[in-house]
C-alpha positions as CSV (number, residue, x, y, z in Angstrom):
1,X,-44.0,-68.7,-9.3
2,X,-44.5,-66.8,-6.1
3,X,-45.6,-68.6,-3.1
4,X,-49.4,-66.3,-3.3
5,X,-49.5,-67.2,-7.0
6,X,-48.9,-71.3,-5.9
7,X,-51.5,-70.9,-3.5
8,X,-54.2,-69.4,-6.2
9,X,-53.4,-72.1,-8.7
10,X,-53.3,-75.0,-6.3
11,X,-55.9,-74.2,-3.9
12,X,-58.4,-76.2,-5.5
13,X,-56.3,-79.3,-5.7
14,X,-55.2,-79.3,-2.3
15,X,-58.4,-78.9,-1.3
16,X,-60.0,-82.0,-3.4
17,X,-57.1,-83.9,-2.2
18,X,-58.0,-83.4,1.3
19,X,-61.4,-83.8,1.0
20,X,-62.2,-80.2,1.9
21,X,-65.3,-78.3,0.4
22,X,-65.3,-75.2,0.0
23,X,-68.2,-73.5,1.8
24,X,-69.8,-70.4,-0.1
25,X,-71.3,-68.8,2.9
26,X,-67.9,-68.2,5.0
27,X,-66.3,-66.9,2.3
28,X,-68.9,-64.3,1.4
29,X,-68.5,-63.5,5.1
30,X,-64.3,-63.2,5.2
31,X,-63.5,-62.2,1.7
32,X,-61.9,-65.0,1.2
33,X,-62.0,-68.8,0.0
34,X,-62.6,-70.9,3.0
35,X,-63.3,-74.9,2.9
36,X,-64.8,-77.2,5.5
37,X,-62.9,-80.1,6.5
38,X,-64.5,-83.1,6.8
39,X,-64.6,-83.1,10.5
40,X,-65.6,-79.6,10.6
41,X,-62.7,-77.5,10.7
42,X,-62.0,-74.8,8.5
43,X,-59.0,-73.6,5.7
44,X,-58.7,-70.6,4.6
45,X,-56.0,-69.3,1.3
46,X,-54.2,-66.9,2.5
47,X,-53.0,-65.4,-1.1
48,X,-50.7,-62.4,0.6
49,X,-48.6,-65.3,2.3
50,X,-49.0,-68.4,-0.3
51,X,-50.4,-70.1,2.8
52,X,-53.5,-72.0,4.2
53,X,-54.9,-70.7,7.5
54,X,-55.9,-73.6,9.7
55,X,-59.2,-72.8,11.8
56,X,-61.1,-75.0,14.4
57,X,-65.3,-75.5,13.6
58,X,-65.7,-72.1,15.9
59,X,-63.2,-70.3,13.3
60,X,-60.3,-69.7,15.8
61,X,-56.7,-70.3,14.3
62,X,-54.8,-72.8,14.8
63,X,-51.9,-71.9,12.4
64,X,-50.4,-71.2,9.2
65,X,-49.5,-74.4,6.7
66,X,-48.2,-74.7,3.1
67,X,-49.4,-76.4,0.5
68,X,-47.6,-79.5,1.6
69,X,-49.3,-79.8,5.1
70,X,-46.7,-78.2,7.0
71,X,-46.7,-75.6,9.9
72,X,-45.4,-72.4,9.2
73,X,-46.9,-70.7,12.2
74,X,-48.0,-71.2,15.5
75,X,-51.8,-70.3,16.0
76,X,-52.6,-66.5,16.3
77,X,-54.0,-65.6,19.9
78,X,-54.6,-62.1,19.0
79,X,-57.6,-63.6,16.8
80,X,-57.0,-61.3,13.9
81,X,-56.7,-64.2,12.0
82,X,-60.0,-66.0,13.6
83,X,-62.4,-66.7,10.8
84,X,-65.8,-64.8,11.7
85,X,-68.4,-67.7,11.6
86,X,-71.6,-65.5,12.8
């Protein structure tokens, strides 16, 4: 199984492992599935990769993570990977 195709099928448990919820309204607005933490934060799937975008509660990036949790990449400061939360 490809890392995308991982992502797809496991999204949803990661996600209820974590506690995450997945929040309809920001992922109308960025195409994609995003979930709130419970503190606020956001996680996006990132299907292309087979990873999780982390974002902070304003949608800026703080990195990329697998499945497992860990970092994969350091947060993006050119924002193209900011999550638009307007």
């Amino acid at each position: 199984m490809s890392p995308n195709e991982r992502v797809v099928a496991v999204k949803g448990k990661v996600a209820d492992k974590n506690g995450w919820v997945k929040d309809a309204k920001m992922s109308a607005k960025n195409g994609r599935d995003v979930y709130r933490t419970q503190d606020g934060q956001f996680r996006a799937a990132d299907t292309q990769h087979g990873r999780i975008e982390y974002t902070d509660e304003k949608g800026k990036h703080l990195g990329e993570y697998d499945i497992e949790g860990k970092q994969t990449k350091k947060a993006d400061i050119s924002k193209k990977h900011d999550l638009n939360c307007k």
